[in-house]
C-alpha positions, 0 to 999 in steps of 0.5 A: 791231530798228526803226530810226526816223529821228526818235525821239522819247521822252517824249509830254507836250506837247513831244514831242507837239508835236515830232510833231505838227510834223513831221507838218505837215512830212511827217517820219515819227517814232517817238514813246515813252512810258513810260505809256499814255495818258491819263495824269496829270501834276502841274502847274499846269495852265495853257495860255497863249496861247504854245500856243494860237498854235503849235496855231493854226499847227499846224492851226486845226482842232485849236486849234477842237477843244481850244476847243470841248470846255468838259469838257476846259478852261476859257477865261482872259482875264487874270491876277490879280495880289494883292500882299503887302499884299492889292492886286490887279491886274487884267491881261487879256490884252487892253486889250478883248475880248468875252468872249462873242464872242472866243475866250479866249486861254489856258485852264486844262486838267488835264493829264491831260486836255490831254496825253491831246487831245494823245496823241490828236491825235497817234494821228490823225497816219499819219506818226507811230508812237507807242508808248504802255506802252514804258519806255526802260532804256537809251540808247547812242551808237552810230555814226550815233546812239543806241540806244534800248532797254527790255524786250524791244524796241530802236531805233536812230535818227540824230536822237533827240529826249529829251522826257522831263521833269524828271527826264530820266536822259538830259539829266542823264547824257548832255547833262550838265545837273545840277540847280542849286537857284538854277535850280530850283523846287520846288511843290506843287498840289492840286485843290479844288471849291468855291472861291468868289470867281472872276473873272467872266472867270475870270483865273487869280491868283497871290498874293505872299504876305509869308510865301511871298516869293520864291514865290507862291501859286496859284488856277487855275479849271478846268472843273467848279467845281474849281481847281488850287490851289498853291504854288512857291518857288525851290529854294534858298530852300525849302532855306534857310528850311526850307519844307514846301510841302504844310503851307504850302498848307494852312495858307494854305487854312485860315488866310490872311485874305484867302484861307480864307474862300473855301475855306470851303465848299471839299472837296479832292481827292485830295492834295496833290503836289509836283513840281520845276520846272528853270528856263530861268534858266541858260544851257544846251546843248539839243543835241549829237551826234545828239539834241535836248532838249525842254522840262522835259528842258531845263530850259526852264521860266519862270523868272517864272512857272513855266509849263513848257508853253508852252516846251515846245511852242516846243523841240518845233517847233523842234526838229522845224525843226531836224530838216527841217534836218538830215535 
């Protein structure tokens, strides 16, 4: 039996933020995945300027490290923007910047890649205990707070942070969260090299496609000459209109005018996966007795543009604020 003080299940980026700021706060925690590190997760890979700022506050030499490493992401400045009728929109970040001279404000970094800098960031922190390979079975209230079992190991914690994603059993049983298709998406991404037809500055580009409305179309760079590639639609409309998304997209790569002349010469990696994305278009409760909900595990994605990590990170500093507060 370990008791914790702060137990933290799930290390992707809300939970590693919620370690990683209780560290800067001087709070020891217990941090638990199901996997061992690294690890892939499927997603649209883009890091918005929300995370670079909390990293910057976090610790400047951290956000210098991610920035610095062109293997592990790729500097965005902008987003693209293409209407139905194949207008587009050019949006940078900033009215001016340097491209050469400025740090890019977001990036786009493969999640394994990104969660595995955070898994390592937080493995650099002493006051942090992380436990990698260790799948919760079980939680328990107890008086005081909650048992965390798995196989063979337990703990017993005051304040248990669940950050354990989308399909959270704990968010959906115990904090009576339950999937609403009008505040969901589901989506598809693929990895592609050779894409041709980038921005210089390499903005990442969403495509409201007429076919594909409410929902749009993905063209994300990443380092290497590969893209993450995808399509999202709300869940409701998916289920309405019958939608197979991973037929769509590759039917969009092969066949869209404006589009399949630039995959010409492109290769595909891997296949083509889908994943659900619980909105934050819903009012819920992110807490109750002795625990706290962090990202995906509180449906916290954006309901605009389908980010997840950025809100994650936010719940996770927030929830480690919170914790200095309650202990």
């Amino acid at each position: 039996m370990k008791h914790a003080r702060i137990c933290i299940v799930g290390a992707g980026p809300g939970g590693c933020a919620t370690a990683l700021k209780l560290s800067q706060l001087g709070l020891p925690c217990l941090l638990i995945d199901k996997a061992v590190f690294p690890r892939d997760k499927v997603c649209g890979d883009a890091i918005s300027g929300k995370v670079t700022t909390l990293l910057h506050r976090l610790d400047p030499a951290l956000l210098r490290r991610f920035q610095s490493d062109a293997s592990l992401q790729v500097g965005v400045w902008g987003i693209r923007f293409v209407a139905p009728n194949g207008k587009r929109l050019d949006v940078p970040f900033k009215p001016l910047f340097d491209a050469e001279g400025e740090t890019p404000p977001g990036h786009v970094s493969r999640r394994l890649a990104f969660d595995n800098f955070l898994a390592e960031e937080v493995k650099r922190r002493p006051d942090v205990e992380f436990w990698e390979g260790r799948e919760v079975l079980a939680f328990e209230r107890i008086e005081g707070g909650f048992a965390v079992r798995g196989k063979g190991w337990e703990v017993e914690t005051p304040l248990l942070v669940v950050a354990n994603g989308a399909h959270s059993r704990f968010a959906r049983l115990q904090a009576g969260l339950q999937k609403d298709p009008a505040h969901h998406a589901g989506a598809v991404r693929a990895y592609f090299q050779g894409v041709s037809g980038f921005h210089p500055e390499s903005f990442i580009e969403l495509h409201f496609l007429k076919e594909f409305t409410p929902g749009y179309f993905w063209i994300f760079p990443l380092p290497g000459g590969y893209a993450n590639v995808g399509l999202g639609m709300r869940s409701d409309y998916i289920s309405r209109r019958k939608f197979n998304l991973k037929k769509a997209l590759l039917e969009i790569v092969d066949e869209h005018p404006a589009i399949a002349p630039r995959f010409r010469q492109a290769r595909l990696e891997g296949k083509v996966m889908g994943y659900g994305l619980p909105l934050g278009s819903k009012r819920r409760p992110l807490s109750g007795d002795h625990f706290m909900l962090v990202g995906d595990a509180g449906h916290l994605i954006d309901p605009l543009t389908g980010e997840g990590i950025g809100n994650a990170f936010y719940s996770g500093i927030i929830a480690a604020e919170q914790a200095q507060a309650c202990l």
